[in-house]
N, C-alpha and C positions, 0 to 999 in steps of 0.2 A: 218194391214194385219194379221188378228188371229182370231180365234172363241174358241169355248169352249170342253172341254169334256162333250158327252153324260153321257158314261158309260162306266167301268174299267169290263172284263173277263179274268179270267185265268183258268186252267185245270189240274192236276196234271198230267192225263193219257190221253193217244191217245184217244180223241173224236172227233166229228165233230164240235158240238158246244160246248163252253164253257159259264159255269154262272156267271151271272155279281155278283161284289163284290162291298164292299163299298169303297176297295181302291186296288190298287197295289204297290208292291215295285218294283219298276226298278232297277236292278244290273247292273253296270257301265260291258262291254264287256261281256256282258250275256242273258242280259234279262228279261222277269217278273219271280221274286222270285215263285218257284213253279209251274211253270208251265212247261209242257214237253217240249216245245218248246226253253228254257232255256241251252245256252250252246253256247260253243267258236267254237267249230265246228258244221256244221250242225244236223238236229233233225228230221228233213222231212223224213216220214221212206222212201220212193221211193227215194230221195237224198242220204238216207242214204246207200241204197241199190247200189248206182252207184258208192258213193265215201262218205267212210264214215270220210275220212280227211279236205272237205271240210271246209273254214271257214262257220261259221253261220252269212249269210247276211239276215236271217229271225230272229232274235232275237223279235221284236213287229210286231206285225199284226195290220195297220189302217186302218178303214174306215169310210168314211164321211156319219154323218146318213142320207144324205139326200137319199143316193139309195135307203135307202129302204122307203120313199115317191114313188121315182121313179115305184121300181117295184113293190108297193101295188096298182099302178094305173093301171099295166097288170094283175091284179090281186090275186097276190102274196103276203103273210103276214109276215114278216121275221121282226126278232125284234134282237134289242144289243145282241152280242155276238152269235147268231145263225148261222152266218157265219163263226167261229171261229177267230173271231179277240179281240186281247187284248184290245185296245181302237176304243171307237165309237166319234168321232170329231163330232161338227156341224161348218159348218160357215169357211170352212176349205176347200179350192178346191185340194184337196190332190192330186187327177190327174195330175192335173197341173205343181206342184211343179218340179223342175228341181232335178236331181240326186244329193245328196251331202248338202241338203236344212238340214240346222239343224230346229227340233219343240223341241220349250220350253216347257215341260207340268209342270203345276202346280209352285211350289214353285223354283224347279232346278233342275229337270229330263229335259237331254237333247237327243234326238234322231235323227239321222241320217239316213235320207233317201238316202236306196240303191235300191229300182226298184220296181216294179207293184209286185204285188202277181202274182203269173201264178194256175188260176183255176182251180182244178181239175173234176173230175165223181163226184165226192161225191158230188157236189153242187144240180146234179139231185137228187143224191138219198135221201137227203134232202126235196128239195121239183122239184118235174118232171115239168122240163120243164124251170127251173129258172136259169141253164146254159146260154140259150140265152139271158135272161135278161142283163147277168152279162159277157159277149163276146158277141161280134157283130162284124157289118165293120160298118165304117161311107161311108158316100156319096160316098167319093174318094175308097172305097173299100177294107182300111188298116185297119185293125185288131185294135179292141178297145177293151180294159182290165176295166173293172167297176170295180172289187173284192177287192179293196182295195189296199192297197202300205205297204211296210216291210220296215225294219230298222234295227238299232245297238242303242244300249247305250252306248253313250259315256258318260253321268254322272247320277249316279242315283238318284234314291229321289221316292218320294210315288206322286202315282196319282189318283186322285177323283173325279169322279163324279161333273162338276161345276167348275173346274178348269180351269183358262185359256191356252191357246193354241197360243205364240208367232212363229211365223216362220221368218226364218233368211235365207235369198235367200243364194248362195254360190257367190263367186266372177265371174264373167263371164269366156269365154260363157258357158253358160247352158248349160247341157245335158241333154236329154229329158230320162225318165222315160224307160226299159226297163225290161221286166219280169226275177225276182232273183228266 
C-alpha cells in the first residue's frame, strides 16, 4: 500500500500556486523549510484572521496526481504544484486514508494526516470553473472534497521527486477524513 512522489513545491510568499523544486526539506512540527505555510501555529491568512493561535494542522499540502488526469478530461490543464500543494503523490488514494494515517516520504520524512484541504475562490480564479471539478456531491448527495489532504511533520528529512510513499493505516476505528 504506497505509491511515489510526483513532485516537491514550495513558496516562500503567499501565492496560489507554488514551483516544483528538486527537493524539499520537512521540518519535524513545522513543515516545508521555506515555505509560508511553514509554522507551529496556523499560516492560512483567512485562518489566520479568525484565530491567529490556532495550532498549524496544515503544515503539508498532498495531492494525488491522478486529479489532475481527472480534470484535464473536463477539460482543464492543471499541473504539480499549481494547486498550491507541497507534494504531488501518484498511486496514493490519499482521499481515502483515515485521519491519523502516518505517510513515509522518501528516506524518513514522516507525515501525519490531519483532514481534507477545505478549497477555497482562488481555485476559480486560477482557472474558472475548476472549483466544481474539485467539490461536488456524490450520488447520496454528501459533499466530496477532491483538493487534496494536509498534514503535520512529525519527523523530518528531505523529499524528491521519485521517492517512495509508505502509508501506515492508524490503529482502529478509522476516522474518515474531515476538512482542516
Amino acid at each position: 500500500m504506497g505509491g511515489s512522489v510526483a513532485a516537491v513545491s514550495s513558496h516562500g510568499s503567499y501565492s496560489f500556486s507554488k514551483p516544483n523544486r528538486d527537493s524539499i526539506t520537512l521540518l519535524a512540527g513545522l513543515g516545508v523549510e521555506g515555505d509560508v505555510h511553514a509554522g507551529v501555529t496556523v499560516k492560512h491568512r483567512f485562518r489566520m484572521r479568525k484565530d491567529p493561535s490556532q495550532p498549524n494542522l496544515r503544515q503539508v499540502h498532498l495531492i494525488h496526481e491522478e486529479l489532475f488526469d481527472e480534470v484535464r478530461e473536463a477539460g482543464f490543464e492543471v499541473a504539480a504544484g499549481e494547486l498550491g500543494e507541497n507534494v504531488t503523490t501518484r498511486g496514493v488514494d490519499l482521499l481515502g486514508l483515515p485521519t491519523g494515517t502516518l505517510l513515509r516520504l522518501g528516506d524518513g520524512a514522516v507525515v501525519e494526516v490531519t483532514g481534507l484541504r477545505n478549497p477555497c475562490a482562488q481555485i476559480d480564479g486560477f482557472r474558472k470553473g475548476l472549483m466544481k471539478q474539485v467539490v461536488g456531491r456524490d450520488a447520496d448527495g454528501k459533499v466530496r472534497v477532491l483538493a487534496g489532504i494536509m498534514g503535520v511533520v512529525v519527523t523530518g528529512g528531505v523529499v524528491r521527486p521519485g521517492d517512495p510513499v509508505g502509508v501506515e493505516l492508524p490503529d482502529g476505528p478509522h476516522l474518515p477524513l474531515e476538512t482542516v
